[in-house]
N, C-alpha and C positions, 0 to 999 in steps of 0.2 A: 293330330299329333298324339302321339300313345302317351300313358300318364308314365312319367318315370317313380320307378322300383329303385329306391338304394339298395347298394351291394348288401348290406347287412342281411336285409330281408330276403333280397333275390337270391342270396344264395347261400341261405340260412340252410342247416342240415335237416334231413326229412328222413335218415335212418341212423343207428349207432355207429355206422362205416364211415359218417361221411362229418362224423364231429372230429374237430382237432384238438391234437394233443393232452386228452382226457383218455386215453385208453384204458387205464386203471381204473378209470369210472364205467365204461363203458363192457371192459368186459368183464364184470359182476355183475354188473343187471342184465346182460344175456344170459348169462349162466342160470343166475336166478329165473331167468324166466323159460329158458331152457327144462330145469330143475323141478319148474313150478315150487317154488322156495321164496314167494315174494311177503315180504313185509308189510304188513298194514300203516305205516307212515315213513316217510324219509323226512331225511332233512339233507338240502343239496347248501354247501355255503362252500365258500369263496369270491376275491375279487371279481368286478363287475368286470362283463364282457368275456366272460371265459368259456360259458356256454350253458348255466345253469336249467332258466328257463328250458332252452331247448331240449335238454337230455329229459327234463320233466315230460315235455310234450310229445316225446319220442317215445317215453316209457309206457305214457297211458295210448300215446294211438298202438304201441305195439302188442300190449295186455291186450286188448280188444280185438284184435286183428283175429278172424275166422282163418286166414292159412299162414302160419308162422313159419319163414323157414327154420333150414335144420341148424342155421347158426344163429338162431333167437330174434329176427330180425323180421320186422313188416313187411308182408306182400305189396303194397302201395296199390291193390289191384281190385278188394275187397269192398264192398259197401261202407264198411265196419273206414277203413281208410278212406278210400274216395269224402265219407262224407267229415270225416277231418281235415284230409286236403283242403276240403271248400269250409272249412269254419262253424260248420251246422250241426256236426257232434252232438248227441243229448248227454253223452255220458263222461264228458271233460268239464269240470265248471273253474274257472280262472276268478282270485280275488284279486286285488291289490292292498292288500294289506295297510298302505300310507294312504292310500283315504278311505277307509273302511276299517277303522283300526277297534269300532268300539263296543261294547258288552251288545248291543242291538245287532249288530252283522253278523258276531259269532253264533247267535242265539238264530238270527235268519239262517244259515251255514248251518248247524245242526239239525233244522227242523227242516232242510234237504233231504239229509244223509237218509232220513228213515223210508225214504220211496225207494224203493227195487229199482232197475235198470228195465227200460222199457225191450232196449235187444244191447246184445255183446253181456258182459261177464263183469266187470268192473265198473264203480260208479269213483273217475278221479276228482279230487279237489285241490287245486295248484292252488296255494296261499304263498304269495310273491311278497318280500319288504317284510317275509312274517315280524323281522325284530319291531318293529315298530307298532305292534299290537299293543293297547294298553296293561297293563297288572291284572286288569279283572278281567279284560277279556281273554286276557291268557285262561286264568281259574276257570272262565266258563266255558275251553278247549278242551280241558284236561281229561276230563269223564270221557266225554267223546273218541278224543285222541287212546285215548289208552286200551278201549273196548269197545271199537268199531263194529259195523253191522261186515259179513263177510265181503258182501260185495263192494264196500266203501275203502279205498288207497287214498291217504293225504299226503301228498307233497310239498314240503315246506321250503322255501327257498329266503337265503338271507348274504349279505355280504358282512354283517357283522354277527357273530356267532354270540361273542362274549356278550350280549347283550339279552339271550333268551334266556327264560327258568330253565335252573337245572332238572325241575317236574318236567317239562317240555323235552328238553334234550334225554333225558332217560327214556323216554318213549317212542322216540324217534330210531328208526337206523343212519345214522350219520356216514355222511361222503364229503371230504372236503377237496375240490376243485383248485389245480394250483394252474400259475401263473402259464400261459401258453410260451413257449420256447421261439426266440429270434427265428430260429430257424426253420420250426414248420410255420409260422407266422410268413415266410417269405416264400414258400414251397406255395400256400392255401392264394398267395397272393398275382405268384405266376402263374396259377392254375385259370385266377381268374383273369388277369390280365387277357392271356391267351384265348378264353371264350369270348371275350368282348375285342376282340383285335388293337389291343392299344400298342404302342409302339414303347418299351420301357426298358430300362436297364437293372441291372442285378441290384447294383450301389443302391441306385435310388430305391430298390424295395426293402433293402434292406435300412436304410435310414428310415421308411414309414415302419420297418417292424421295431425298429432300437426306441421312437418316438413315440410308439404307443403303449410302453413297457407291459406287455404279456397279455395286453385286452384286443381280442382278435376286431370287434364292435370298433372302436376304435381307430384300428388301422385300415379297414374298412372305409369307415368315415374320411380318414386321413386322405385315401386314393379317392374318392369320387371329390375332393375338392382339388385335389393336384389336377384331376384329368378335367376338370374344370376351367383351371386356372390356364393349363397347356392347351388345353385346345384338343385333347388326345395324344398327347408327347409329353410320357415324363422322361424326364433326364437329370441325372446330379444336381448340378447346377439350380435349375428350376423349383428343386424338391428341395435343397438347401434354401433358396429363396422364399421360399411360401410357408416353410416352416420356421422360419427365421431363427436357424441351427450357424454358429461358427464353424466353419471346415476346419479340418484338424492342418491344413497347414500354415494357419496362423498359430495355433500352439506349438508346431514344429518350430515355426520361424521364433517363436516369442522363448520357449526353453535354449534354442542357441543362442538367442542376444544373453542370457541368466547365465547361461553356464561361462561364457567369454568375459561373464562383468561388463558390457555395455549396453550400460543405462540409459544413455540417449537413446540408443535406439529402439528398446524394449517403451520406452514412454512412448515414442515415437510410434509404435506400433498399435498400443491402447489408443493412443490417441485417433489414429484411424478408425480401429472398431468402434470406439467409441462413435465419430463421427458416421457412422453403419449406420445407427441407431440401437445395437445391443447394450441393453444395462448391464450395470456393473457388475450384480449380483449371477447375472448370465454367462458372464467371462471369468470370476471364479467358482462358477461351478461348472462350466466345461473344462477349464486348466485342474481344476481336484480329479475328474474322471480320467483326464489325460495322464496325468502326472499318475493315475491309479494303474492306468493300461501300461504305460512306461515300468512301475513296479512290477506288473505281474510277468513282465518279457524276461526280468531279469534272472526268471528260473524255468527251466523248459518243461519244471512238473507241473506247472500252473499257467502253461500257456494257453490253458482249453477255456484257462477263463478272459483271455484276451475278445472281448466281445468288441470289434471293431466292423468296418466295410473290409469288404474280400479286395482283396489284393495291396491294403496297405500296413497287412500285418508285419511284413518282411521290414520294410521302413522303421515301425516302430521297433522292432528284434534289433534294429542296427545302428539305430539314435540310442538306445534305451545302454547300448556297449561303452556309452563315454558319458553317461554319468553317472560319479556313485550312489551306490546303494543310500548310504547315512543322506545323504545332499536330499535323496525321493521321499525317504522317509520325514525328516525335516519340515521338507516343500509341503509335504501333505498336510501337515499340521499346522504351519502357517496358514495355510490356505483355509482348512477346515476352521480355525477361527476366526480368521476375514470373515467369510459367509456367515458364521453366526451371529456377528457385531456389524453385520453388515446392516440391519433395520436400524442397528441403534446412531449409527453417524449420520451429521447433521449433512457434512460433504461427502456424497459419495465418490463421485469420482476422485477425493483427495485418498479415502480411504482404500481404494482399489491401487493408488500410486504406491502408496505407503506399503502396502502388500508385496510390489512389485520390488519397491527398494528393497525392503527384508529380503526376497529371496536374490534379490544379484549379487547381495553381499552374503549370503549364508555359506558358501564356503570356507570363507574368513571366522568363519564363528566359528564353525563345527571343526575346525584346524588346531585341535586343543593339543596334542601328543602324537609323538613319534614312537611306533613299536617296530622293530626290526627294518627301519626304511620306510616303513608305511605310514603316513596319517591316517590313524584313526578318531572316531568322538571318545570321549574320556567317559568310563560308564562306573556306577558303584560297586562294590566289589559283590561277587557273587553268591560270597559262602556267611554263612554271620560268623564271625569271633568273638570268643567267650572272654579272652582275656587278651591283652594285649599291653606289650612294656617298652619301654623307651630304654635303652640301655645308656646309663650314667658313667660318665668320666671315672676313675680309680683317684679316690685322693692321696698324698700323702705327704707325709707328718715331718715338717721342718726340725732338723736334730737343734736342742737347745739354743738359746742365744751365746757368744760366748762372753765371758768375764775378761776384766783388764784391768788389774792390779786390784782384786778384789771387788770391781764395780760391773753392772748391768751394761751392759751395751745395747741400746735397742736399732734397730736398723731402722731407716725412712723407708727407702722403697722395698714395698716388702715381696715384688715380683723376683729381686736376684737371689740369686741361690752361691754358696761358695763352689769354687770349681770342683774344689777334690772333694766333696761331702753328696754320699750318693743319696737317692733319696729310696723311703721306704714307705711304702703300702700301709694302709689306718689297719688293713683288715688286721696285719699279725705285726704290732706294736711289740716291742721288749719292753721288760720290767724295769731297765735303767732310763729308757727314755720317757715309761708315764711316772715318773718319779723325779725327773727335772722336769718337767713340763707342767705339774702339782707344784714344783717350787718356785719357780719363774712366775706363774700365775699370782702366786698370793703375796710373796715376799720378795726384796732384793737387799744385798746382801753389801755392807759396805766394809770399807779396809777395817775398823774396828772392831770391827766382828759384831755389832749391833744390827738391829734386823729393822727395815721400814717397810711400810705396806708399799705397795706399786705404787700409786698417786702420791706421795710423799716422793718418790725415785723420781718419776716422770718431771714433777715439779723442780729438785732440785737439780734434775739433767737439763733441762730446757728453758725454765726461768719463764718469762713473762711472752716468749716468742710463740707457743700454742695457748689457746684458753681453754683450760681444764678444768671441767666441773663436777662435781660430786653428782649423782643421777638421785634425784628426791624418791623417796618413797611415796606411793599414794596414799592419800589422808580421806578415812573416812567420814559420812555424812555427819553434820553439826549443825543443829535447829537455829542456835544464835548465828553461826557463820552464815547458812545458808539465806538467813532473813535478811543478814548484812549485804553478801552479793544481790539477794533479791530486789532489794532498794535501790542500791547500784545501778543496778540492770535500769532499772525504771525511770532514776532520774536521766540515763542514758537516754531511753526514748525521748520522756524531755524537750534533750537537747534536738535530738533531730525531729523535733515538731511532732512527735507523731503523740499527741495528747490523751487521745481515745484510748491506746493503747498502755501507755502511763498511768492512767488514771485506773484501770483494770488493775497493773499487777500492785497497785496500791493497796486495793482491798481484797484481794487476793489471799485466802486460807494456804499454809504449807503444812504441812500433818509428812513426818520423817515414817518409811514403812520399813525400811532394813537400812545395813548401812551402805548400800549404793544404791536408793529407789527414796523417794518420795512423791507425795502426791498434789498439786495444787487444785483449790477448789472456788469454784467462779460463782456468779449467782445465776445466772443468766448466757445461755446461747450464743450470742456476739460476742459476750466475753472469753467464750471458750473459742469462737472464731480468734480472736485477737491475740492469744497466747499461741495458741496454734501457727497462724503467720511467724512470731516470732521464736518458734521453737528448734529449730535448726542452728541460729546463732545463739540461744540463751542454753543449748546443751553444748556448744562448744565454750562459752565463757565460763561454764558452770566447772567443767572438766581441765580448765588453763587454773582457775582460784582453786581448788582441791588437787589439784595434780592427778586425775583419777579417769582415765578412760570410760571406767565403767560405771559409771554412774546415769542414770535416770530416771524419768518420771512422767507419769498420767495425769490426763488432765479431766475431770468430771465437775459435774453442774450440780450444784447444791438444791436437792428437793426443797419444794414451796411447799406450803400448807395450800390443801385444797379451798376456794373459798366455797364459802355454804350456796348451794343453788336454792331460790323459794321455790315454795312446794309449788306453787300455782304454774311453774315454768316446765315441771317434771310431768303435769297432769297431759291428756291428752283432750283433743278437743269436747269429746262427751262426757268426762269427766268434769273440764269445768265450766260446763251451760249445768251438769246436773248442782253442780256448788253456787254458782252465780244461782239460781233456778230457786235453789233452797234459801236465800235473802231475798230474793226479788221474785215471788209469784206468778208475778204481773207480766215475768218475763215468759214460762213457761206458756202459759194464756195463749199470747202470742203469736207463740210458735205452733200451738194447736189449733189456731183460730187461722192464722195462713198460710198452716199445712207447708211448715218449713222441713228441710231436712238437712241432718248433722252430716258432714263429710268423716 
């Protein structure tokens, strides 16, 4: 039985024509070698499985290649090739960088470079994983790298860029290798399909190319185990199976149950995948990428980025018409936070429900306002405003009260107005009305022509049926008053047991600082806890006994006298063996005698 060849290998590229989807890489190193324009070091980076390695190996068998065609490309016919083919090249040397990383390998590698090429023109050096060289062994590159011998080309290859010295990347000419496209990925794959006679369908290779996001190595991989798994028949179905992928028409099925609001049956349906065996975290991030393809249908300028299977784009174009826009956008972001809290819950399957509830009910949510018949989401406003006014009511100014027979009349309810008395605007008052409204306010006016203030009126209009009282003026702070509430206050706590607290504002300092501020002063900490608890009710009682809003006061801890520390406690430990030392001799002795030492 023949040893089997994976596809990766078997049908690795052997010229620049036959790499995929690098053409930007490929056609500047014909050109250059075309041009004879070639660089003393590259550096090839990008994602793995893209083709780095190979275009490396491609470069140095073509440098060397005795009959170059006219489009910069290997004869494959030459000694210089043939003995590349077979692996025996003297003038190709491969490192691997991840286990070879260290000041010794580079140091072996340059004490290379210095011997000529036995035959061909170029002596190449592929250093693979460069980023994982250590610091110095980079330093002990740099000489090297920067002022090679003519015949010496280094090719450095990395999938992590940002991780080499920027001395490194200066001396390099740099290519960065992107991602291979779904769609030659499916072309390289029919290609091979059809030499190996497997029997396969479109779907399915394009589900191994969507599965290996842009690493050709990979999808590669992917088909020698489907054609494994099949027997030599891939098929949807099969290739769905083995890659253990959701088909999209459980997210068809699952976004109608959401849009209809039936939640039985959307649980109903998790509940099945679930029983699949797909985790949870698998079914909202296929429902994010669905709900993403749904979004991109819903503009025909961004339908090129619908990356789906061929033939069930029309489907989505035609679900993606009965739900709105706001609803996608929403779903998305619900979903996008599922997945991120998704490590963090303890129940997963409760938390994948709970996901599910949020979106069957989110059109209820996003139902905030109606604009011209439409429901839209309610959004903030777009422009800033610098100023913005509320427009107030217009008041206006009740004409006098009137007299009867000399006397005030005051009204009760002061909402009715007289019928035939129109009313007038505060803005443009007359001189006869702020002129009874000055006397109405201060004075009323009795049959003997003697004059009483208003509250003298109101009293003798009303008698004892309202209680009227004169409004106190506030009374400024008083050292004796304030010591008298103080105690008060105190025997107050007292009373409700609170003793600790009592006993504090007993001995308690009050020192007056203006006349609405004072300061109480405690000896100790607790004490000042203890005033503190009761200060919200002792500045309300303080403000009822003065009549005085604005009054208050600070509360501070009365400085102690330091007490004196002995010297002997301030000294450090060699300081005092030398003072012990200088009384007691006998002690030093001691310590010389067995070779003690001071910390």
């Amino acid at each position: 039985m023949d040893k089997f060849i994976v596809s990766a290998r078997k049908y690795r590229p052997q010229n620049f024509n036959t790499v995929v989807g690098q053409l930007h890489i490929t056609t500047t190193l014909k050109n250059a070698i075309k041009n004879n324009q070639l660089a003393h070091a590259f550096l090839f980076c990008g994602p793995r499985g893209v083709g780095k390695t190979t275009c490396a190996r491609i470069l140095a068998k073509t440098i060397n290649c005795t009959n170059v065609t006219s489009d910069g490309e290997a004869c494959n016919a030459c000694p210089s090739c043939l003995s590349f083919d077979a692996g025996i090249s003297l003038n190709i040397h491969e490192l691997d960088a991840a286990s070879n990383n260290s000041v010794d390998d580079i140091r072996s590698l340059v004490e290379q470079v210095r011997f000529a090429p036995q035959a061909g023109k170029y002596k190449v050096y592929i250093v693979d994983e460069v980023h994982m060289l250590s610091a110095s062994a980079f330093n002990a590159f740099l000489k090297t790298l920067e002022e090679p011998p003519s015949y010496a080309i280094f090719i450095l290859a990395t999938t992590e860029k940002h991780k080499i010295l920027p001395t490194i990347l200066s001396r390099c000419q740099i290519f960065d290798f992107k991602r291979i496209t779904t769609n030659d990925t499916v072309e390289h794959l029919q290609e091979i399909v059809t030499k190996e006679a497997i029997k396969t369908d479109k779907a399915s290779l394009q589900i191994i190319a969507q599965k290996s996001e842009g690493c050709m190595r990979d999808a590669l991989s992917i088909l020698d185990k489907i054609v494994s798994f099949t027997n030599g028949e891939v098929n949807y179905q099969t290739t769905l199976e083995h890659l253990n992928i959701l088909d999209d028409d459980y997210y068809f099925k699952l976004i109608e149950h959401l849009i209809q609001q039936d939640l039985s049956s959307a649980l109903l349906l998790y509940d099945e995948i679930n029983r699949k065996g797909f985790e949870g975290d698998l079914v909202l991030n296929g429902f994010s990428e669905f709900i993403r393809n749904m979004l991109v249908c819903k503009d025909a300028k961004a339908a090129v980025l619908l990356d789906v299977v061929e033939g069930i784009q029309q489907r989505f174009i035609e679900t993606a018409k009965k739900v709105e826009l706001a609803y996608l956008v929403s779903a998305l972001n619900i979903l996008n936070d599922a997945e991120i809290n998704f490590k963090l819950a303890r129940n997963k399957r409760l938390h994948v429900e709970l996901t599910l509830i949020k979106l069957n009910f989110l059109q209820q949510a996003i139902e905030l306002s109606v604009h011209e018949g439409t429901v839209v989401k309610k959004k903030l406003i777009n422009t800033s405003i610098a100023f913005k006014a509320k427009p107030i009511s217009t008041l206006y100014l009740k004409p006098p009260a009137p007299t009867k027979n000399g006397k005030l009349i005051i009204e009760t309810n002061q909402t009715t107005q007289p019928n035939n008395t129109e009313n007038k605007p505060l803005s443009t008052p007359t001189n006869s009305n702020i002129n009874s409204i000055n006397n109405t306010t201060s004075i009323a006016s009795t049959g003997n022509g003697t004059k009483k203030n208003l509250l003298s009126a109101l009293r003798d209009k009303y008698g004892d049926k309202y209680a009227i009282e004169e409004v106190k003026e506030a009374e400024d702070l008083q050292l004796e008053k304030l010591q008298q509430y103080w105690n008060e206050y105190a025997e107050e706590l007292d009373r409700q047991q609170k003793h600790s607290s009592a006993a504090t504002f007993k001995i308690a300092k009050l020192e007056l600082i203006s006349e609405i501020k004072f300061k109480v002063t405690v000896t100790a900490l607790t004490a000042q806890k203890f005033v503190e608890q009761e200060k919200m009710v002792l500045t309300d009682f303080i403000h009822q006994k003065f009549n005085n809003r604005s009054i208050t006061f600070s509360i501070e801890v009365e400085e102690t006298e330091k007490a004196e520390i002995p010297q002997h406690l301030v000294l450090n430990s060699r300081q005092r063996f030398e003072r012990i030392a200088e009384q007691y001799p006998l002690v030093k002795e001691l310590k010389d005698k067995l070779r003690l030492e001071l910390d």
